[in-house]
N, CA, C and O atoms as a GROMACS GRO file, in nm:
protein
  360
    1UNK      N    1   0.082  -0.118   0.000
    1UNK     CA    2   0.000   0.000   0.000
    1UNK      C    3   0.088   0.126   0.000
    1UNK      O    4   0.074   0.217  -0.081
    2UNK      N    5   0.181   0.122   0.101
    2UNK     CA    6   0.304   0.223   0.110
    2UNK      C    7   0.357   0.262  -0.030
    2UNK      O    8   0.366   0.378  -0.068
    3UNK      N    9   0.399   0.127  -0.120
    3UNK     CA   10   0.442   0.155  -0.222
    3UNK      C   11   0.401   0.211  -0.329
    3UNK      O   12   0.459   0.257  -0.427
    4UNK      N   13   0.268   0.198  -0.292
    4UNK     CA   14   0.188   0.214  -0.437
    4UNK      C   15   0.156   0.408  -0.455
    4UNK      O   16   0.152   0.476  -0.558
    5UNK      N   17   0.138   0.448  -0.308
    5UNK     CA   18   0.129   0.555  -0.270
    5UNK      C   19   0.252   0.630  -0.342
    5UNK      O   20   0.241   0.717  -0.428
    6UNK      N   21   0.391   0.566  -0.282
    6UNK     CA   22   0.501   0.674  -0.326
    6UNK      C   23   0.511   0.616  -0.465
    6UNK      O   24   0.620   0.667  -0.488
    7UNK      N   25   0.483   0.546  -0.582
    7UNK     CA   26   0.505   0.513  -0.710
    7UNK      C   27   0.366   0.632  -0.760
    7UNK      O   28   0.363   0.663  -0.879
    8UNK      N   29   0.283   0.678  -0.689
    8UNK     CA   30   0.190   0.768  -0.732
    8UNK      C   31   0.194   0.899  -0.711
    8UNK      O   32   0.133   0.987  -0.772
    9UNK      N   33   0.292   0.911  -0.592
    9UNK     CA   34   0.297   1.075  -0.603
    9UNK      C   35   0.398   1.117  -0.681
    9UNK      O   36   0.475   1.048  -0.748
   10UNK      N   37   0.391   1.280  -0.663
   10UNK     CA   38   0.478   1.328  -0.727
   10UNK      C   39   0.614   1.326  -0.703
   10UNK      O   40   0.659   1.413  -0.778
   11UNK      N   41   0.693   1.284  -0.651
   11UNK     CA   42   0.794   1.274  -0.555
   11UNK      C   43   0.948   1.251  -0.641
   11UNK      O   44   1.001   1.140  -0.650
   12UNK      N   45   0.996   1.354  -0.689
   12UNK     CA   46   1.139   1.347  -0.762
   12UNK      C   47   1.195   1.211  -0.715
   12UNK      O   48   1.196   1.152  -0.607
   13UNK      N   49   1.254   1.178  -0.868
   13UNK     CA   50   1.326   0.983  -0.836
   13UNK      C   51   1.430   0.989  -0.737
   13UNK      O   52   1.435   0.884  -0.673
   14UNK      N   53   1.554   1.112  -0.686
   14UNK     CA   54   1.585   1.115  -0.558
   14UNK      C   55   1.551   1.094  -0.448
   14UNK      O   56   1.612   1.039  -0.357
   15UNK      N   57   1.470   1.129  -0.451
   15UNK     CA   58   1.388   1.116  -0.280
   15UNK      C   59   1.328   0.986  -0.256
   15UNK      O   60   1.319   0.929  -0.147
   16UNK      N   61   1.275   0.935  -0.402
   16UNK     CA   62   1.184   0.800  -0.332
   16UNK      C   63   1.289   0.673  -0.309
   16UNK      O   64   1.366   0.630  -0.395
   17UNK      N   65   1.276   0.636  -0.202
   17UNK     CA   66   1.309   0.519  -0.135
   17UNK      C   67   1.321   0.375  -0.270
   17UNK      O   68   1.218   0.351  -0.333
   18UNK      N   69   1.446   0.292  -0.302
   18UNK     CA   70   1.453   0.213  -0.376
   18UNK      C   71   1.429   0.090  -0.278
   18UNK      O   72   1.471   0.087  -0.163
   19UNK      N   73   1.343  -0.030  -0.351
   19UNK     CA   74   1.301  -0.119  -0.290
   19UNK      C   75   1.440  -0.237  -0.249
   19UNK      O   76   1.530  -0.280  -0.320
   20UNK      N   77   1.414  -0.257  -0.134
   20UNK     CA   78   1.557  -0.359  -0.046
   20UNK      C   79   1.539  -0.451  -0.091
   20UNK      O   80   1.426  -0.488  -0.122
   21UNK      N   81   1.633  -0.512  -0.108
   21UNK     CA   82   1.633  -0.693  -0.123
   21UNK      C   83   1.807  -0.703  -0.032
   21UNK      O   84   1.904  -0.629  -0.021
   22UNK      N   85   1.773  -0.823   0.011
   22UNK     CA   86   1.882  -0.850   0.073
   22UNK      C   87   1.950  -0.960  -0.007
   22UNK      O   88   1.908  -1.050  -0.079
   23UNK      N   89   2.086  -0.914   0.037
   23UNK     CA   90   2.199  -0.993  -0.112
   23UNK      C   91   2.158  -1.150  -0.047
   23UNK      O   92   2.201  -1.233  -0.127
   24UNK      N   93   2.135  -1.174  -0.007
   24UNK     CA   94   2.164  -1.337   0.046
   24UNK      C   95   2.043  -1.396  -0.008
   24UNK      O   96   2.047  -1.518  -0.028
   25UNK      N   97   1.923  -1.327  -0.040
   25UNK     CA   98   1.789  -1.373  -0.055
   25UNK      C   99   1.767  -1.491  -0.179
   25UNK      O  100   1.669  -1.561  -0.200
   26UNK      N  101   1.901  -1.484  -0.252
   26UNK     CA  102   1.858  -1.586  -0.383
   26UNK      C  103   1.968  -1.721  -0.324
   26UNK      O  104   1.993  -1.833  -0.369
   27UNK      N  105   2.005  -1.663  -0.232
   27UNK     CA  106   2.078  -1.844  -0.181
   27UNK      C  107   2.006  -1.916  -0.112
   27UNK      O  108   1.941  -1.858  -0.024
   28UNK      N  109   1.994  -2.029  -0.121
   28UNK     CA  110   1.917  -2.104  -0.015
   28UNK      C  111   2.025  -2.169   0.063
   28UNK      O  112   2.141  -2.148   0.027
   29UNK      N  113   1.999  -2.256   0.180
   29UNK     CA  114   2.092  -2.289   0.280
   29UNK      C  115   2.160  -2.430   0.199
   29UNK      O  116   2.279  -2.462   0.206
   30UNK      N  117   2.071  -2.490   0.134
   30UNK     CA  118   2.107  -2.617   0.101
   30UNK      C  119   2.255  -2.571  -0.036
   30UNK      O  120   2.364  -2.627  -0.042
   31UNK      N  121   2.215  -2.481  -0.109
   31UNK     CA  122   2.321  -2.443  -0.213
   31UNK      C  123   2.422  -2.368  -0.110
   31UNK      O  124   2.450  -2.259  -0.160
   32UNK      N  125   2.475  -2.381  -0.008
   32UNK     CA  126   2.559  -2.305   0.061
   32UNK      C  127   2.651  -2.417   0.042
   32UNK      O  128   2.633  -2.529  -0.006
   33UNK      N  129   2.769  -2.352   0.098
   33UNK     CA  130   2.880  -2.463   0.146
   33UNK      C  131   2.868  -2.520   0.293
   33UNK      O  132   2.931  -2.619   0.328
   34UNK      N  133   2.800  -2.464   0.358
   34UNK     CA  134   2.800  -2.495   0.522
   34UNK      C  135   2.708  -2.663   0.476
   34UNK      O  136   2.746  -2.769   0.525
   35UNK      N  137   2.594  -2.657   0.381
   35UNK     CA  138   2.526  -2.787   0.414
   35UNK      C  139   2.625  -2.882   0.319
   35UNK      O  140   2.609  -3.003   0.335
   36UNK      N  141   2.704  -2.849   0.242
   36UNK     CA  142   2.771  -2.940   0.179
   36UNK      C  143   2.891  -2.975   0.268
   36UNK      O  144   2.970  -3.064   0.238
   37UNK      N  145   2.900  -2.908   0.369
   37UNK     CA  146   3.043  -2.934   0.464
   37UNK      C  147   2.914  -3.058   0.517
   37UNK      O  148   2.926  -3.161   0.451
   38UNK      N  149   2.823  -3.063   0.600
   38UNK     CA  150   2.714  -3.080   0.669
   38UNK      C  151   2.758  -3.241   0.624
   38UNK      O  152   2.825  -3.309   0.701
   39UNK      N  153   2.715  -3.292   0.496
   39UNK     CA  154   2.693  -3.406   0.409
   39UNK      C  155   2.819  -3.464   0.420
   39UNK      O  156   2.824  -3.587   0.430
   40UNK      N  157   2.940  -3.388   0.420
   40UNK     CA  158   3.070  -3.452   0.379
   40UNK      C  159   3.141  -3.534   0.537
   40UNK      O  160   3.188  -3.645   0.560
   41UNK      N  161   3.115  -3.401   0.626
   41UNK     CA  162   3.110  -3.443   0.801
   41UNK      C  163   3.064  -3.599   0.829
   41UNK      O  164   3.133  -3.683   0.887
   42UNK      N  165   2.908  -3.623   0.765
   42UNK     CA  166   2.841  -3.723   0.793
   42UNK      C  167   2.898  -3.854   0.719
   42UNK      O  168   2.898  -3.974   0.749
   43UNK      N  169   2.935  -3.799   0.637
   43UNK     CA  170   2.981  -3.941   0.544
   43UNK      C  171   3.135  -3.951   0.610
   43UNK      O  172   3.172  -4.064   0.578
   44UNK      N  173   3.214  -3.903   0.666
   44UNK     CA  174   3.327  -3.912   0.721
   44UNK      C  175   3.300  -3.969   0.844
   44UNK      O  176   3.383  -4.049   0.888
   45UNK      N  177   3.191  -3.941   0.915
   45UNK     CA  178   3.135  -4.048   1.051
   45UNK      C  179   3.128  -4.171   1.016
   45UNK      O  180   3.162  -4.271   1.080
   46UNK      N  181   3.066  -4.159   0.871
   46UNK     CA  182   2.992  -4.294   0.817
   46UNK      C  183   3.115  -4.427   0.788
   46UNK      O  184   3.106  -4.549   0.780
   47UNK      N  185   3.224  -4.332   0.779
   47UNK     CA  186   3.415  -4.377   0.714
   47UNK      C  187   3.421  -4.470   0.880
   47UNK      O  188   3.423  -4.591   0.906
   48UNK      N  189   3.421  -4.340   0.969
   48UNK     CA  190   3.462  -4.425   1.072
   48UNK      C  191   3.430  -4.489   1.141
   48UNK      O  192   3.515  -4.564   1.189
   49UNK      N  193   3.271  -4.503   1.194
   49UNK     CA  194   3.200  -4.626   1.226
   49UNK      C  195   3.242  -4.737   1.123
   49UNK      O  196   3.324  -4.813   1.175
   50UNK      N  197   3.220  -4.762   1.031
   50UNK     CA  198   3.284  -4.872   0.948
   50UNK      C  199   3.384  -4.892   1.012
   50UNK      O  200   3.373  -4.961   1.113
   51UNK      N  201   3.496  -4.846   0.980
   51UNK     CA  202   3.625  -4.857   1.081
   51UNK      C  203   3.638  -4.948   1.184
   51UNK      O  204   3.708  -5.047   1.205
   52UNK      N  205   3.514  -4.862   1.267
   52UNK     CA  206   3.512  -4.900   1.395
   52UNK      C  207   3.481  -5.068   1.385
   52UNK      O  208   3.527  -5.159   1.455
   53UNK      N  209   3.390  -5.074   1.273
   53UNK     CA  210   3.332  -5.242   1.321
   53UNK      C  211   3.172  -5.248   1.309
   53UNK      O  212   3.099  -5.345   1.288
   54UNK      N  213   3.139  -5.102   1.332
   54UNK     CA  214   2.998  -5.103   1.332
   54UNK      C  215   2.939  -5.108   1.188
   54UNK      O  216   2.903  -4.992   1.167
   55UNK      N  217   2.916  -5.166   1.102
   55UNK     CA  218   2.852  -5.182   0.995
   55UNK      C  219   2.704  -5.057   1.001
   55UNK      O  220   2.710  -4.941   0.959
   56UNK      N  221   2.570  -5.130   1.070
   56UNK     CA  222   2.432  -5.049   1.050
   56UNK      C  223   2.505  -4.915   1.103
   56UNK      O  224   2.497  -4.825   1.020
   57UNK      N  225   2.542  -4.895   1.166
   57UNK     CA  226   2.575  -4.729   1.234
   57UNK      C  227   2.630  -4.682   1.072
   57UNK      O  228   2.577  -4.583   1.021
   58UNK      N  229   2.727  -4.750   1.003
   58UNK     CA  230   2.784  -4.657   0.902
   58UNK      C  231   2.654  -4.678   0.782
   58UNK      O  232   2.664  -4.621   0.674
   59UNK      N  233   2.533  -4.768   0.815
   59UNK     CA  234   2.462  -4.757   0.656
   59UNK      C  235   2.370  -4.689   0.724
   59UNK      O  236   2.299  -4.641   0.636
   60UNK      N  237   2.336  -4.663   0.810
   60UNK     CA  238   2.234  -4.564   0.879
   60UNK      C  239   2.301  -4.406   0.858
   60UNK      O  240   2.233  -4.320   0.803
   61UNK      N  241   2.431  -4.378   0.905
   61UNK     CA  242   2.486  -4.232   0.841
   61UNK      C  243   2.459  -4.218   0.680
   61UNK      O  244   2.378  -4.144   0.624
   62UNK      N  245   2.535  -4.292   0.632
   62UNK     CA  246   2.457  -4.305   0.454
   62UNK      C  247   2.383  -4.280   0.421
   62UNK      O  248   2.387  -4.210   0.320
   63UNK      N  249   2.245  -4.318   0.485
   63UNK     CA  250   2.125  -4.306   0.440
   63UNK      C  251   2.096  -4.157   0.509
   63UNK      O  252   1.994  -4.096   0.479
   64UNK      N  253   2.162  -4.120   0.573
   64UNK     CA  254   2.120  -3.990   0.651
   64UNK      C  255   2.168  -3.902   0.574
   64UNK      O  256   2.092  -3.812   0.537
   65UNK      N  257   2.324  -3.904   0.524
   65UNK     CA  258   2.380  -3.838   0.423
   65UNK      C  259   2.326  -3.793   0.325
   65UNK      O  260   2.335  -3.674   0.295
   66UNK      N  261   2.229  -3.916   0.226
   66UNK     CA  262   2.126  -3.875   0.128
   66UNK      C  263   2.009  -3.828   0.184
   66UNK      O  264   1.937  -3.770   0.102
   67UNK      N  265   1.973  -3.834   0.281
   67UNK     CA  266   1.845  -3.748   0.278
   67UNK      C  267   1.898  -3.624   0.298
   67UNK      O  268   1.835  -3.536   0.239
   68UNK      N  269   2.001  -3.581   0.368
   68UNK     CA  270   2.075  -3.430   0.375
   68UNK      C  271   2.037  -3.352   0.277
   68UNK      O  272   2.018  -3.232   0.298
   69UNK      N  273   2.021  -3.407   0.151
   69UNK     CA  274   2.039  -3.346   0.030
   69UNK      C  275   1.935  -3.270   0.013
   69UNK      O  276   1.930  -3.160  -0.044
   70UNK      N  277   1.840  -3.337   0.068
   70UNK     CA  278   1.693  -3.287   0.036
   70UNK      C  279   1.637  -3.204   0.195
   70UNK      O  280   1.570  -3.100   0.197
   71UNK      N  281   1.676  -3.266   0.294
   71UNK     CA  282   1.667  -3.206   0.404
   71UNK      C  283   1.775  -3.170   0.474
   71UNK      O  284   1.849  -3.251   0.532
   72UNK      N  285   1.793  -3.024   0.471
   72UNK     CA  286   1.931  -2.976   0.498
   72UNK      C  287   1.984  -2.990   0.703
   72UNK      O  288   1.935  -2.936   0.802
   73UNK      N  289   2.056  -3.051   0.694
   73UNK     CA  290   2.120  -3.057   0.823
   73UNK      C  291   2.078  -3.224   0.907
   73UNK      O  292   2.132  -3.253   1.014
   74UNK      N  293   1.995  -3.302   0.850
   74UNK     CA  294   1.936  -3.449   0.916
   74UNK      C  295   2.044  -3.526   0.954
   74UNK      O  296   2.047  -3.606   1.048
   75UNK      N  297   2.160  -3.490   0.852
   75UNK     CA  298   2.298  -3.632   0.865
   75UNK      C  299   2.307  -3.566   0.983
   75UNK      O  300   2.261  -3.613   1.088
   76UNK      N  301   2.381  -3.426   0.973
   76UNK     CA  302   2.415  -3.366   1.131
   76UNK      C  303   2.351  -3.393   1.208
   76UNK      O  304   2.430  -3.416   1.300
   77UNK      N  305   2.234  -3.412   1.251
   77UNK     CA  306   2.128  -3.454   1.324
   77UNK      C  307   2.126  -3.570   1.391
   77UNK      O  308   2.135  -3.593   1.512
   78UNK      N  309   2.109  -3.670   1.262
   78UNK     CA  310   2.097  -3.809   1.288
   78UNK      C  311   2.284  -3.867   1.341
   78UNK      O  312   2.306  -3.962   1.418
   79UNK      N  313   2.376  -3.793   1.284
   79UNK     CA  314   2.533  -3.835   1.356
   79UNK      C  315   2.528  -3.768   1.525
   79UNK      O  316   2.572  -3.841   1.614
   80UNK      N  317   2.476  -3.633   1.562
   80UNK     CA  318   2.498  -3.593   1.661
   80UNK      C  319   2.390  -3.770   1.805
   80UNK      O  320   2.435  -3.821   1.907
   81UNK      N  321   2.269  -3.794   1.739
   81UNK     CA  322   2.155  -3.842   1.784
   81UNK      C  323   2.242  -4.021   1.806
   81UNK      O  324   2.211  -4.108   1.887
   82UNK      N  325   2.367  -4.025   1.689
   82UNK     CA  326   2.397  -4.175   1.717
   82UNK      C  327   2.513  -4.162   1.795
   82UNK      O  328   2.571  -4.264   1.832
   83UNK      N  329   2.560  -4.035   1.830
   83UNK     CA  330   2.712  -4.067   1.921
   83UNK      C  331   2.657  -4.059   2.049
   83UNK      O  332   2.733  -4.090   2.141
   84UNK      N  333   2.494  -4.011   2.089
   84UNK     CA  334   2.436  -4.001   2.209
   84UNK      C  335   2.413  -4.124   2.277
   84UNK      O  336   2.449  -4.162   2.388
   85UNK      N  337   2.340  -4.182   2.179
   85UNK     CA  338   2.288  -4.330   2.194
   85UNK      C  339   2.405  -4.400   2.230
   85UNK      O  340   2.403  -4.455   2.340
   86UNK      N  341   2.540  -4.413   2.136
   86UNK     CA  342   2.658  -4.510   2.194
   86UNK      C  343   2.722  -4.496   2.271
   86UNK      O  344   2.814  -4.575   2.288
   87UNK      N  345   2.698  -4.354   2.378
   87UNK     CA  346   2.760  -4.293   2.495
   87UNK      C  347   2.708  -4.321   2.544
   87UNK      O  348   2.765  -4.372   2.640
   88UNK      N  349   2.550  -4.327   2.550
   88UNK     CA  350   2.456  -4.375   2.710
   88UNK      C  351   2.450  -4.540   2.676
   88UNK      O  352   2.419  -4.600   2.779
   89UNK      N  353   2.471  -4.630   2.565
   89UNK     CA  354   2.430  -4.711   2.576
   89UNK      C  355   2.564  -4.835   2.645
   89UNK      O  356   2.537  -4.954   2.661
   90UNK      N  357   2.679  -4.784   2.672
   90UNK     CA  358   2.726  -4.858   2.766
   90UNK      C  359   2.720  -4.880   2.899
   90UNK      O  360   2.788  -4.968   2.950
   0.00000   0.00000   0.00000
């Protein structure tokens, strides 16, 4: 309504206020590097549970890894949710 007002008055193109956009607005989180660090973290858990011996722990990160893709931050999620479980579960 604001806008439509000052695009209607008389108001020299100096004075009127140019509409904001904020620079970040065409990135989404998932095209960032933070969620691609996110995916790479998880699959490096996924390296070392294998390692470890634990097989399902590393195909359960995997599978968490790919859903990352689509849901940004779940591997992080689901790795923070399995080092909980193998800390309380001794």
């Amino acid at each position: 309504m604001l806008q439509n007002w000052i695009e209607s008055a008389s108001v020299p193109n100096y004075i009127r206020p140019e509409p904001v956009t904020h620079p970040m607005s065409t990135v989404t989180y998932s095209q960032s590097g933070l969620a691609e660090l996110g995916i790479v973290s998880t699959l490096i858990d996924a390296a070392f549970q294998l390692a470890k011996g634990r097989p399902k722990s590393a195909l359960l990160l995997l599978g968490a890894a790919a859903v990352s893709r689509k849901v940004t931050g779940f591997g992080t999620i689901v790795s923070a949710l399995l080092r909980l479980y193998q800390r309380f579960r001794r």
